[in-house]
Structures are given as C-alpha cells and as structure tokens.
C-alpha positions as CSV (number, residue, x, y, z in Angstrom):
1,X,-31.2,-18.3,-6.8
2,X,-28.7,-17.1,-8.9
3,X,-30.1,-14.1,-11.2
4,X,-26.8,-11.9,-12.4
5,X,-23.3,-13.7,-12.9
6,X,-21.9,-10.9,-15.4
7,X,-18.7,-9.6,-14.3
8,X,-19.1,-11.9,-10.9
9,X,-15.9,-13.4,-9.3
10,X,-16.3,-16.1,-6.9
11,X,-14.2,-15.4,-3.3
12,X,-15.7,-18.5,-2.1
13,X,-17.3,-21.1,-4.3
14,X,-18.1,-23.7,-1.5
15,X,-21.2,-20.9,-0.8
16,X,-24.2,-19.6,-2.2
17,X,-23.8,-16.7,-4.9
18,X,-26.4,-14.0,-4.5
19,X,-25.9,-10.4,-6.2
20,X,-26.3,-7.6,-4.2
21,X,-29.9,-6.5,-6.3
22,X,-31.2,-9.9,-4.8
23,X,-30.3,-8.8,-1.2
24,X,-32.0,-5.4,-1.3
25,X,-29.0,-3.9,0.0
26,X,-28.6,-5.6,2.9
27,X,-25.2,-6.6,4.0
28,X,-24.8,-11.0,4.3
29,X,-23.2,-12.1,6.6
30,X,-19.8,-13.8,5.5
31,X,-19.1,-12.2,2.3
32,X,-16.8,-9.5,0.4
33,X,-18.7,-7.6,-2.4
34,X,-15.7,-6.9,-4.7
35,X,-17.5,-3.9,-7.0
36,X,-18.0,-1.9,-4.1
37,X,-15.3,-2.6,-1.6
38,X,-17.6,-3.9,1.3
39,X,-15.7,-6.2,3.3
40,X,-17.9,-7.8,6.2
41,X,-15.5,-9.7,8.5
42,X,-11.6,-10.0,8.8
43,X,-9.1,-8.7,6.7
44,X,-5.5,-10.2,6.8
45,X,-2.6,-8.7,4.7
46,X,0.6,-10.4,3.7
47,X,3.5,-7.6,4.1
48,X,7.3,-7.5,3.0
49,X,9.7,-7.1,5.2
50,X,12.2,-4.4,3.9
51,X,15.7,-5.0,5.7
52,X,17.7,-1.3,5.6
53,X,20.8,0.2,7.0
54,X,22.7,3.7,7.0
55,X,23.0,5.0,3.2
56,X,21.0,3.0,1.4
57,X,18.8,3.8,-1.5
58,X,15.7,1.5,-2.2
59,X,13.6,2.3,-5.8
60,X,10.7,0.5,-4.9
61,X,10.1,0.1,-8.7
62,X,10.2,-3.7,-11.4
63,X,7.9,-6.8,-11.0
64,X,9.6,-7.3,-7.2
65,X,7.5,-4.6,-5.4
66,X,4.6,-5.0,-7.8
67,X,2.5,-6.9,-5.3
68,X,3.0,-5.1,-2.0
69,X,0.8,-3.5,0.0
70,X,2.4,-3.7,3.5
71,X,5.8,-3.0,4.3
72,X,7.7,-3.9,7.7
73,X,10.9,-1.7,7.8
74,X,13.7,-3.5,9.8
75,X,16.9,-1.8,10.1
76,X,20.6,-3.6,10.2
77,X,24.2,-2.2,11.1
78,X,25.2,1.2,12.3
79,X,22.5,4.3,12.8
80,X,21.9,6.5,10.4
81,X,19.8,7.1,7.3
82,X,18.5,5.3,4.9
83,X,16.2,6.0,1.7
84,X,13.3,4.5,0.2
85,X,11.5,5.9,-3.2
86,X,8.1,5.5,-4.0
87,X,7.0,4.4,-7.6
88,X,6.0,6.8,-10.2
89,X,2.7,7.7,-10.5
90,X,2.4,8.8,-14.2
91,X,-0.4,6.7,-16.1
92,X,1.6,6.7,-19.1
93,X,4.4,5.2,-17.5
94,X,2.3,2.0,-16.4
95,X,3.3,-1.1,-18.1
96,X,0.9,-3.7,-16.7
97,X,0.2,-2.9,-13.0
98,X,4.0,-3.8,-12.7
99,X,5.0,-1.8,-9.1
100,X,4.2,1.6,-10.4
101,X,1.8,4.1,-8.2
102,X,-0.8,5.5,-10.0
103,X,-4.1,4.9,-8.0
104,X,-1.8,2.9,-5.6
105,X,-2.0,2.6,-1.7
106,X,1.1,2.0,-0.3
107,X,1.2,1.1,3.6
108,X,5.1,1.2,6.2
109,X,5.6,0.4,9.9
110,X,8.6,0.3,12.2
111,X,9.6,-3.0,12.6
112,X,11.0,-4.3,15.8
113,X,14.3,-3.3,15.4
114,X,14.3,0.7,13.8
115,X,14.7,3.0,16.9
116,X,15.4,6.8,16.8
117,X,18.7,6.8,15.8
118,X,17.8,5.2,12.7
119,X,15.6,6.8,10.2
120,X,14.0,6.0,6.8
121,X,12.8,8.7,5.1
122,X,10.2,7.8,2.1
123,X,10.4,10.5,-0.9
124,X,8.3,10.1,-4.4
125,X,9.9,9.8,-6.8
126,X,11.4,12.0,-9.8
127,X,8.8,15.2,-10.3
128,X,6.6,13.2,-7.8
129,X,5.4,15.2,-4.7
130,X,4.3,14.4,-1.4
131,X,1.4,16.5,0.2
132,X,2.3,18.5,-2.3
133,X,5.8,19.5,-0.7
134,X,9.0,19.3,-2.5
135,X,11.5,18.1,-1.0
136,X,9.0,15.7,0.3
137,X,10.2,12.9,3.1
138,X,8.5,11.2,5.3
139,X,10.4,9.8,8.4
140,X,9.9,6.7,9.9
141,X,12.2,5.8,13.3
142,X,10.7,3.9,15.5
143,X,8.3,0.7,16.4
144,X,5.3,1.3,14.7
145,X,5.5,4.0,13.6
146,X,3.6,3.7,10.2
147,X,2.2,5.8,7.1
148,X,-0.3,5.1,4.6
149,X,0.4,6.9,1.0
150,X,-2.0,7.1,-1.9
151,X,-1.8,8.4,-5.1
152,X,-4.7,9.9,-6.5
153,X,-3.4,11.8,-9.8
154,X,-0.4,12.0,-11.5
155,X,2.1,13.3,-9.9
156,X,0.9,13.4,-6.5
157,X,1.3,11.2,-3.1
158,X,-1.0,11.9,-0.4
159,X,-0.5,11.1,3.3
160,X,-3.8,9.4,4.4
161,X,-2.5,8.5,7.2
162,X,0.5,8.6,10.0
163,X,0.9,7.4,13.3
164,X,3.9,8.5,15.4
C-alpha cells in the first residue's frame, strides 16, 4: 500500500513503492532510498576519460564537465606535466548546477597509460584551496592512483580520499 507519494521519485516503476515510515526502518531489499542516500546493492558509475600530455592546462569548468563524477586520466606524447583545475566553489558563482563545485564530489584515477614520469597535478581553482594549503596540487602519476575531492564551503576542497 502506498501511503506517502509527496516528493517521491520512482527508480524503478516495474516495483512496488513503499515509503520508508511503512517499513519501520528496515532496509528492502532491492531498493535506493534517494532522501537519505541508502543504496542497498550495486553502484555503477559512468566516468570520462580525460586524455592529457606535457603542458597542458584543463579548466574543468561550462556545461562539458557538468555531469562528471569519475574521471580516468590517460596520458599522450612525451613525459612531463600536465594541469587540471577544479571548478569554483563559490555559491554565488552557480548558474544552474552547470560544472561548478560547490557541495561537489569530484572523483580521478590513473588510467592505463600515466606512469611516473608523467604527472597531473589537480589545483582549485582562483582563491580556491586545497586542504587548506595554497599552492595546493595534488599529483597523480601512476595506474590507479586515485583521489576523491569534496567541497564543503566556499572556498574550500577537501581531500577525502587518496590512494597511492
């Protein structure tokens, strides 16, 4: 029996809605309760593959990046180093939800072909900081190695975590 529909959005119609007040709490089986974040089962994750090489410069800023989560750095050409900026995280700066970084989780991992002689360091971007450090990158250079960043406030990244 359906009892509360208000603010409810279907995942999977070809099931049986229940709110969570009708199951006492209790996880069931099968199902993602949105409000809350509990996710009971498998999560899969589209990513982006970013393709890099030595000196360049990637903003990752406009309606492009707006939808990432996951990014799979793979490097091209010659060693050396190349850059990638996070968005800003000022509210005020939002326009829609259009790539910028306030209350954003941003995921990268080596891809395949990065080794040690090629690193991408990740900065914020303009008065942004990192951890709270300035000047603020974080290098990635090699196969899997991955970071997680989140900004909580304006102005500030956070490293929640880093594999190496």
């Amino acid at each position: 029996t359906v009892k509360d529909l208000i603010n409810t959005v279907v995942i999977n119609p070809n099931r049986d809605l229940e709110s969570w007040e009708n199951l006492g709490g209790d996880d069931f089986n099968g199902r993602a309760y949105i409000g809350t974040q509990q996710t009971i089962g498998a999560v899969f994750r589209d990513n982006k593959v970013l393709n890099v090489s030595d000196g360049d410069s990637l903003y990752l800023t406009g309606s492009e990046y707006a939808n990432d989560y996951l990014y799979v750095l793979e490097w091209t050409g010659a060693n050396g180093t190349a850059n990638i900026y996070l968005p800003d995280t000022n509210p005020n700066n939002l326009v829609g939800r259009d790539s910028n970084g306030y209350h954003r989780e941003l995921r990268f991992v080596g891809g395949n072909s990065i080794n040690a002689n090629d690193k991408v360091d990740v900065y914020a971007s303009g008065s942004d900081l990192i951890d709270g450090l300035s000047p603020n990158p974080v290098r990635i250079n090699k196969i899997g190695e991955g970071v997680t960043f989140y900004s909580h406030e304006s102005g500030s990244w956070l490293v929640m975590q880093r594999t190496e």
